[in-house]
C-alpha positions as CSV (number, residue, x, y, z in Angstrom):
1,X,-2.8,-25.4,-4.3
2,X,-3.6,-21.5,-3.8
3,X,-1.5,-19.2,-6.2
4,X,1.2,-17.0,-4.0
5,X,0.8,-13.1,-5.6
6,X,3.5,-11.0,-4.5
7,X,2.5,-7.5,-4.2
8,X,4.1,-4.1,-3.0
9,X,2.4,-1.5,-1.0
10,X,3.6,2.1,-1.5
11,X,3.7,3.7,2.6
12,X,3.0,7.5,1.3
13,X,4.4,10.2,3.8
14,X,3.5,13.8,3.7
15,X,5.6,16.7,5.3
16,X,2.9,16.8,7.9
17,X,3.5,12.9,9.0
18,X,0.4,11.7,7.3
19,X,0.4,8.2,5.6
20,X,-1.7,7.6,2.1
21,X,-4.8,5.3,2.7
22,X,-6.7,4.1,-0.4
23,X,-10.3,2.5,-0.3
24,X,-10.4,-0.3,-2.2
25,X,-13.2,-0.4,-4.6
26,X,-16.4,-2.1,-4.8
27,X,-15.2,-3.6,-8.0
28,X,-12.0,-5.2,-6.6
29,X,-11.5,-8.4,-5.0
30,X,-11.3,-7.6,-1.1
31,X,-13.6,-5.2,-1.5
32,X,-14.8,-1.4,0.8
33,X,-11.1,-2.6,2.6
34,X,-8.5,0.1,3.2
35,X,-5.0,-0.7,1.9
36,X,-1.8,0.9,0.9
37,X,-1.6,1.3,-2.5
38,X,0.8,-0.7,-5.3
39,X,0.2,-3.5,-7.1
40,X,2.3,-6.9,-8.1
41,X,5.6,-7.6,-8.8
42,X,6.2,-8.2,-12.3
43,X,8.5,-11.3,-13.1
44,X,12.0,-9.8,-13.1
45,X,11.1,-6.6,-11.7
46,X,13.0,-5.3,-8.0
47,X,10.4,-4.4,-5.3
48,X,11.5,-1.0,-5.9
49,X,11.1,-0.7,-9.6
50,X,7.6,-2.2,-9.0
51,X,6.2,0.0,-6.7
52,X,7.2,2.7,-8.3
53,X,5.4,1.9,-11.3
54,X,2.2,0.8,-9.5
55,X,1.8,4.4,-8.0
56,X,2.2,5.9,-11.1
57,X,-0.1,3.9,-12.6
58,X,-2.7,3.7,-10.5
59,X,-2.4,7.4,-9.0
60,X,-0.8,9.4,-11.4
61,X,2.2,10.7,-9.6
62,X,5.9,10.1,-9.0
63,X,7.2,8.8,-5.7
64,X,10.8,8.0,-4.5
65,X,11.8,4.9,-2.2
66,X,12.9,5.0,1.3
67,X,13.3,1.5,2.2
68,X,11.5,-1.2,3.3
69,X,9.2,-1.2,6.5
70,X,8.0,-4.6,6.7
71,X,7.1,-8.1,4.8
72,X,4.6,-10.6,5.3
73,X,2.8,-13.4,4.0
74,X,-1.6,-13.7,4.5
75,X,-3.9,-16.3,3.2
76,X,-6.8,-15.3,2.0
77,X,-9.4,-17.7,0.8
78,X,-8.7,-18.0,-2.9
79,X,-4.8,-16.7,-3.3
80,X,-1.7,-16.4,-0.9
81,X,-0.4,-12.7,-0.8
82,X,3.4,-12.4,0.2
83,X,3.2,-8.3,0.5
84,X,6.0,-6.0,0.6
85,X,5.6,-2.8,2.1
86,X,7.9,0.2,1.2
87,X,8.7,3.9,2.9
88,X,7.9,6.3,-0.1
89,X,7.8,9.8,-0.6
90,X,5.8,11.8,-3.5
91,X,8.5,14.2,-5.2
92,X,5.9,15.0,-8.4
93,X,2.5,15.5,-8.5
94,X,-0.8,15.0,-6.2
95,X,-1.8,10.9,-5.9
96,X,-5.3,11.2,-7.6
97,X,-7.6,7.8,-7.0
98,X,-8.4,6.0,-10.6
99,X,-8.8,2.7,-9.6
100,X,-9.6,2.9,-5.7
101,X,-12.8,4.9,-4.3
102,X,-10.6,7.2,-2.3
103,X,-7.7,8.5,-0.7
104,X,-6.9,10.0,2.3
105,X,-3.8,11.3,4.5
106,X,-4.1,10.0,8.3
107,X,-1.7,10.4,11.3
108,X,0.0,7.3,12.3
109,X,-2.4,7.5,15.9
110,X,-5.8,7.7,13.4
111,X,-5.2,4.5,11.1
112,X,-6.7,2.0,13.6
113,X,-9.8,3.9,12.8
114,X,-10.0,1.9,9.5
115,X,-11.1,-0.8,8.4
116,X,-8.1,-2.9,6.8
117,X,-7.5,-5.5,4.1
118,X,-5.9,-8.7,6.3
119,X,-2.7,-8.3,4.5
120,X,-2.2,-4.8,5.2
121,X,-2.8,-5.0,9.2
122,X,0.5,-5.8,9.8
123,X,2.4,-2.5,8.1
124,X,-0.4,-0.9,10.0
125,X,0.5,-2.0,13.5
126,X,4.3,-1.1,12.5
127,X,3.3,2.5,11.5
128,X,1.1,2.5,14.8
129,X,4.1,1.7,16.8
130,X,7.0,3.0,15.4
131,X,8.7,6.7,16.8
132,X,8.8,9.2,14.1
């Protein structure tokens, strides 16, 4: 039976309505995808509490919550991911890629013009369609 991972995705806004996009690394699993960034849920850890740690840890900056924009479950070949994505806003510092191969900022219209992790498609096609 595959192992179920669940994982939060930080959805970065600027003040110029661009959303965060990090490249996943050679070195990760899903490899050269495009993702929003965060990391798993620690046992006994909220969603929130989680995803806020993940961005600090992996781009050195602070972000606050705005609520959830979607959930959904993908299987991939070796592990189920049950991912969590989450409105977020940076309020200190600059995100700064440590672990991915870059970031960028993209308008909502521009993200199709990626090429996404599986699990991620689905926050995508929200941010695509939603009226800011």
């Amino acid at each position: 039976m595959k192992k179920t991972v669940k994982v939060v995705a930080a959805i970065i806004e600027n003040d110029q309505n661009e959303i965060l996009c990090a490249l996943r690394s050679p070195d990760m699993s899903i490899p050269n995808m495009w993702e929003f960034p965060g990391g798993k849920v620690e046992i006994n850890e909220d969603i929130y509490t989680a995803v806020e740690r993940e961005i600090e840890e992996e781009l050195g900056c602070n972000i606050e919550t705005k609520g959830l924009l979607n959930e959904n479950t993908h299987e991939y070949e070796s592990f189920i991911i049950n991912l969590i994505a989450i409105k977020a806003k940076v309020i200190k510092g600059e995100p700064l890629a440590s672990e991915h191969s870059t970031l960028i900022w993209l308008k909502r219209e521009n993200l199709n013009s990626l090429k996404w992790a599986p699990a991620d498609i689905p926050a995508v096609k929200e941010l695509i369609n939603e009226k800011v």
